[in-house]
C-alpha positions as CSV (number, residue, x, y, z in Angstrom):
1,X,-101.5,-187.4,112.9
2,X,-98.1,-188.4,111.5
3,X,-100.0,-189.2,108.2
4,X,-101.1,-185.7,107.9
5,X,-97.8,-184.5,109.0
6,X,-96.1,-186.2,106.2
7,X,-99.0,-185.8,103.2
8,X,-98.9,-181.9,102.5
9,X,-95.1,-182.4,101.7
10,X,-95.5,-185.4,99.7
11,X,-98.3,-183.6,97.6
12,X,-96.3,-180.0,97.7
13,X,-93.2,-182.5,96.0
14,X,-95.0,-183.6,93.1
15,X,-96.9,-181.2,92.5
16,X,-94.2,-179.0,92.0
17,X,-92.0,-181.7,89.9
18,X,-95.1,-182.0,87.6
19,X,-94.9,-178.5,87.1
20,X,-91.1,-178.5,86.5
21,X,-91.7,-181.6,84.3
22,X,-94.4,-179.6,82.0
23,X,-92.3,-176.5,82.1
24,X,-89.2,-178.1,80.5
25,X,-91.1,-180.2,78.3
26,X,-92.2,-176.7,76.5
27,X,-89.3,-174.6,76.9
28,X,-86.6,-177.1,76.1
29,X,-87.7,-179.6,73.4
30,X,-84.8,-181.6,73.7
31,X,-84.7,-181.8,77.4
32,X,-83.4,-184.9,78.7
33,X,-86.7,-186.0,79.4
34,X,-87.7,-186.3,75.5
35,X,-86.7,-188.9,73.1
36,X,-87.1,-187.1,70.1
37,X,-83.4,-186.8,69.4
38,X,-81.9,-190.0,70.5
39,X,-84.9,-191.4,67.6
40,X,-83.7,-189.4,65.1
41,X,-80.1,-190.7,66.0
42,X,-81.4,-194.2,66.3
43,X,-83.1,-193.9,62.7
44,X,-79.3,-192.5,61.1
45,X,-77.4,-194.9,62.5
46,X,-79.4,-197.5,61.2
47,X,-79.7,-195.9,57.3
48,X,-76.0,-194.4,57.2
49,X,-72.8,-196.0,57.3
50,X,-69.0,-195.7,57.7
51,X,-67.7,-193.8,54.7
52,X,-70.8,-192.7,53.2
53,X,-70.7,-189.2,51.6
54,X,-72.7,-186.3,52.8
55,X,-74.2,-183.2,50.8
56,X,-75.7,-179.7,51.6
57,X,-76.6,-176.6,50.1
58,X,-74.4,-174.0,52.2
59,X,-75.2,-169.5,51.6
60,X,-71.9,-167.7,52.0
61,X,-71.3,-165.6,49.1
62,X,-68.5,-168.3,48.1
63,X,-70.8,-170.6,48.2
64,X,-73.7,-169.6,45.9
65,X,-70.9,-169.0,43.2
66,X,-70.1,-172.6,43.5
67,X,-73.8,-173.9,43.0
68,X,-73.8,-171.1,40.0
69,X,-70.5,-172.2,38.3
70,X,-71.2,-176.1,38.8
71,X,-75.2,-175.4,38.2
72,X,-76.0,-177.5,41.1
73,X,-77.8,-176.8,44.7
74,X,-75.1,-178.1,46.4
75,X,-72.2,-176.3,47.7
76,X,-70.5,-178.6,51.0
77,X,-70.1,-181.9,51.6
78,X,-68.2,-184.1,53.9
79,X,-67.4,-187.9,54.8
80,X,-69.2,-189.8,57.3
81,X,-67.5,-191.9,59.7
82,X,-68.4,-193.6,62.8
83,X,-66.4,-193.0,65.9
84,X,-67.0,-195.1,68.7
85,X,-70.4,-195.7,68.1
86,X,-71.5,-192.0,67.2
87,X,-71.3,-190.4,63.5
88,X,-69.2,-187.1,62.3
89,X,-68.7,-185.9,59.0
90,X,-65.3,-185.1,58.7
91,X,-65.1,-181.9,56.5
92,X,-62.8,-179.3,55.0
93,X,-63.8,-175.7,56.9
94,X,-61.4,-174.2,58.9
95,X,-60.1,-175.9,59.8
96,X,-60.3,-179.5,58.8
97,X,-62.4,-181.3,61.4
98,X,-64.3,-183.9,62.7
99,X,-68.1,-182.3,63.2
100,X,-71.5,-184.3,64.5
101,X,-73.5,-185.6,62.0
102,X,-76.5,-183.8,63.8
103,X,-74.5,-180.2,64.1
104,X,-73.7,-180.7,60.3
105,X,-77.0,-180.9,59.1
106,X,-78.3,-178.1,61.0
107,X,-75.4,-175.5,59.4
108,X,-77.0,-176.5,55.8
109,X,-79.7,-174.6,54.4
110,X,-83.0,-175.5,56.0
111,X,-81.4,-178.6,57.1
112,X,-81.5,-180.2,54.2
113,X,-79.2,-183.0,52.8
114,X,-78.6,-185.7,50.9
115,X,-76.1,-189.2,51.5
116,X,-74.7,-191.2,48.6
117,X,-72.8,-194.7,48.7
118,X,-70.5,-196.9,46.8
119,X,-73.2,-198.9,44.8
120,X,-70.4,-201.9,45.6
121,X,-69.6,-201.1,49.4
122,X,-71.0,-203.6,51.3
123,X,-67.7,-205.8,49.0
124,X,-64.9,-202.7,49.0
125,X,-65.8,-201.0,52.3
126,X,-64.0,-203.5,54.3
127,X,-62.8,-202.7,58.2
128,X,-59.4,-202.8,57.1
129,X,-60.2,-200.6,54.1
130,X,-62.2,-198.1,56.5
131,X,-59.6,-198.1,58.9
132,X,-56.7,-197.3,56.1
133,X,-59.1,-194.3,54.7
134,X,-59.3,-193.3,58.5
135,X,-55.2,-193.2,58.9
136,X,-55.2,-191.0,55.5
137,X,-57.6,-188.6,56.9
138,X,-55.6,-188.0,59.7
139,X,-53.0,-186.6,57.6
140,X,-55.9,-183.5,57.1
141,X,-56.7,-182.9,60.4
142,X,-56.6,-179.8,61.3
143,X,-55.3,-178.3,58.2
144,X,-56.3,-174.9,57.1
145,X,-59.1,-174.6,54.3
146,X,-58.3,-174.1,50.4
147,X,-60.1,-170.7,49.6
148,X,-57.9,-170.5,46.0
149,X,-59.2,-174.2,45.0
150,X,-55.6,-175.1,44.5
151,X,-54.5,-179.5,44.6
152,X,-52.1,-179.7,46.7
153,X,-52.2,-180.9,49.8
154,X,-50.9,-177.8,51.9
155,X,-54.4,-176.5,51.9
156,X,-57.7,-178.7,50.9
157,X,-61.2,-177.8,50.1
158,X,-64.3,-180.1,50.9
159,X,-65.3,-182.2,47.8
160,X,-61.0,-182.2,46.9
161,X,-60.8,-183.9,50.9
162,X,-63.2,-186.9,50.0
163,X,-61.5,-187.6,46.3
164,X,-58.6,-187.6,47.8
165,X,-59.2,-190.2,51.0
166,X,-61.2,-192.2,48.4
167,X,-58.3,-192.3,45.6
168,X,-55.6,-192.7,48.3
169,X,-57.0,-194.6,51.3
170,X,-59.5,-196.6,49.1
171,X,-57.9,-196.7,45.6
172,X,-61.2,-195.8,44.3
173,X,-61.6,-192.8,42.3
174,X,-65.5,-191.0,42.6
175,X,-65.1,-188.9,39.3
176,X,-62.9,-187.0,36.9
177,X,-60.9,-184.2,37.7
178,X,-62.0,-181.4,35.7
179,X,-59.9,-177.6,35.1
180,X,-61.2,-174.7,36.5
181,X,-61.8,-173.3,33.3
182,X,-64.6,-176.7,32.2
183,X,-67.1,-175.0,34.8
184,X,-69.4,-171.5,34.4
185,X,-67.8,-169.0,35.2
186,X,-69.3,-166.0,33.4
187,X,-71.6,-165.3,36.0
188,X,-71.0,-161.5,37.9
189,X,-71.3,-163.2,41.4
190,X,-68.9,-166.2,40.3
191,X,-66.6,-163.4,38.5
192,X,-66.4,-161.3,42.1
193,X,-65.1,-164.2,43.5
194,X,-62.8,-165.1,41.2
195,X,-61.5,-161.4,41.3
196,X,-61.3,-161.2,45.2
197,X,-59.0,-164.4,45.4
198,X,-56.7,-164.1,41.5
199,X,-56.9,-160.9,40.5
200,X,-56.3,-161.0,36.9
201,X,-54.5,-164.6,37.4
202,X,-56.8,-167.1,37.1
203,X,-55.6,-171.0,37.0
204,X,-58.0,-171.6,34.1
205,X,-56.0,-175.2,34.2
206,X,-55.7,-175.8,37.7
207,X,-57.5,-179.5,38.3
208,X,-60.8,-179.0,40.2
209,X,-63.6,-181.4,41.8
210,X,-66.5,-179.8,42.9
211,X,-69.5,-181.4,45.1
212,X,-71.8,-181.5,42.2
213,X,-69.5,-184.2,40.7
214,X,-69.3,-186.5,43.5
215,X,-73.2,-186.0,43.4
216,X,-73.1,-187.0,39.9
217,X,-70.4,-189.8,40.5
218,X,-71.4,-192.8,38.4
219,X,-69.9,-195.3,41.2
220,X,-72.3,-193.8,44.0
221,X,-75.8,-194.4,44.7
222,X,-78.3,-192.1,46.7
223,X,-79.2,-193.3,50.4
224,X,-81.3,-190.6,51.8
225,X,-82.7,-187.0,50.1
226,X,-83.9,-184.8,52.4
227,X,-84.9,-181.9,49.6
């Protein structure tokens, strides 16, 4: 008798946890039940490393003028670093922040991106080297982002951030500085722009680095391409 008594609750119980299980399972992909995203953490952290440069196509109105003046799909990028075990990309938005590699790629379009290296950083990329670009960065943190493209460092866009913790925090420079005026600007959607933030002022010489040349960068190397 006390078996009976104490089967139709034992049944009832997981029964109904089977059910839960099943339920989650669909509704909730990454439940805390799935593995899915802890692999596709597992598989970055063993391709991507500390300082390793990080590219996406992004679609505000700014930045399609970007990919048009620069002829190039991307328009963001950002600097990978690992904190404590877990990877950000620490970009210039607004403000200047830290971000989670995973959140990062999903604000790109379709989630694409791609990751580029120092072809030499397994020899320059030392800890202390890391943790100097790391002290430089913090210098950014939290600063407001450069919608007039201007370098200085009151105000920073994204590809101006990583030249800058490269040149100052590594002593490495990625590219050339170009002038504003050395990209294509005769385009009506990259004119709007240029309208909306100079008026009739434009800093034709103002020195400029834009994502596509960091993608170009003749010192990096490609690590993953997602498009």
């Amino acid at each position: 008798m006390k078996k009976s008594k104490y089967l139709f609750p034992v049944i009832t119980f997981l029964l109904s946890f089977g059910c839960a299980l099943f339920v989650a399972m669909k509704v909730f992909p990454n439940n805390p039940f799935s593995k899915t995203k802890n692999n596709t953490e597992a598989s970055l952290q063993n391709k991507i490393q500390d300082g390793d440069l990080i590219f996406q196509t992004s679609e505000s109105s700014q930045c399609e003028a970007v990919r048009i003046a620069t002829n190039s799909k991307f328009s963001h990028c950002g600097l990978i670093y690992n904190v404590n075990g877990n990877l950000f990309v620490f970009e210039a938005v607004q403000p200047v922040k830290l971000t989670k590699l995973e959140d990062w790629i999903q604000h790109g379009k379709g989630a694409k991106y791609l990751v580029k290296r120092l072809k030499n950083a397994d020899a320059v990329l030392t800890p202390a080297t890391l943790q100097k670009m790391k002290d430089y960065s913090q210098g950014f943190m939290g600063k407001e982002y450069d919608a007039y493209f201007e370098w200085t460092d009151t105000r920073i866009y994204c590809s101006e951030l990583i030249w800058k913790i490269y040149k100052n925090g590594a002593g490495i420079e990625l590219s050339k500085l170009k002038q504003l005026k050395d990209f294509n600007l005769s385009d009506a959607r990259v004119q709007k722009i240029l309208k909306e933030r100079y008026g009739k002022d434009i800093p034709l010489e103002e020195k400029v680095v834009a994502p596509s040349d960091l993608v170009d960068s003749d010192v990096l190397k490609t690590i993953i391409d997602t498009y």
